[in-house]
C-alpha positions, 0 to 999 in steps of 0.5 A: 118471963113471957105472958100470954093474952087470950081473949073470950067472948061473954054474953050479958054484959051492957055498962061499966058496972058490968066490965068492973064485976067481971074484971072483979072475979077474973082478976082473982084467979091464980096467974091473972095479971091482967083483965080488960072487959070491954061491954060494946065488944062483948070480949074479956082479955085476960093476961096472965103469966100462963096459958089461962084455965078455960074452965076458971075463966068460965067459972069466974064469968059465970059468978060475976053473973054473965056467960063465957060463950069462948075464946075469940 
């Protein structure tokens, strides 16, 4: 089975604590396999068995409290 990493660009986010909320709610998703948030970058690489649901992605960002600006 292949996968598929996209990464995003989100606003907000500043320390550790940040990166784990995030990785939190994108993780949930259905089809996520993996989830990096990096705060000094500002991106979230998401891997998964699918090409990802832009507007879950969005969505799950936007619930752990920061914003989805796109992909990168």
């Amino acid at each position: 089975m292949s996968t598929v990493t996209t990464t995003y660009k989100v606003i907000g986010m500043t320390c550790g604590h940040c990166e784990k909320a995030v990785k939190e709610e994108v993780s949930g998703l259905t089809g996520v396999t993996g989830v990096q948030a990096d705060a000094g970058t500002g991106t979230v690489t998401v891997t998964g068995s699918a090409e990802p649901d832009d507007a879950a992605i969005g969505a799950a960002v936007d619930e752990a409290g920061y914003e989805l600006v796109g992909r990168t």
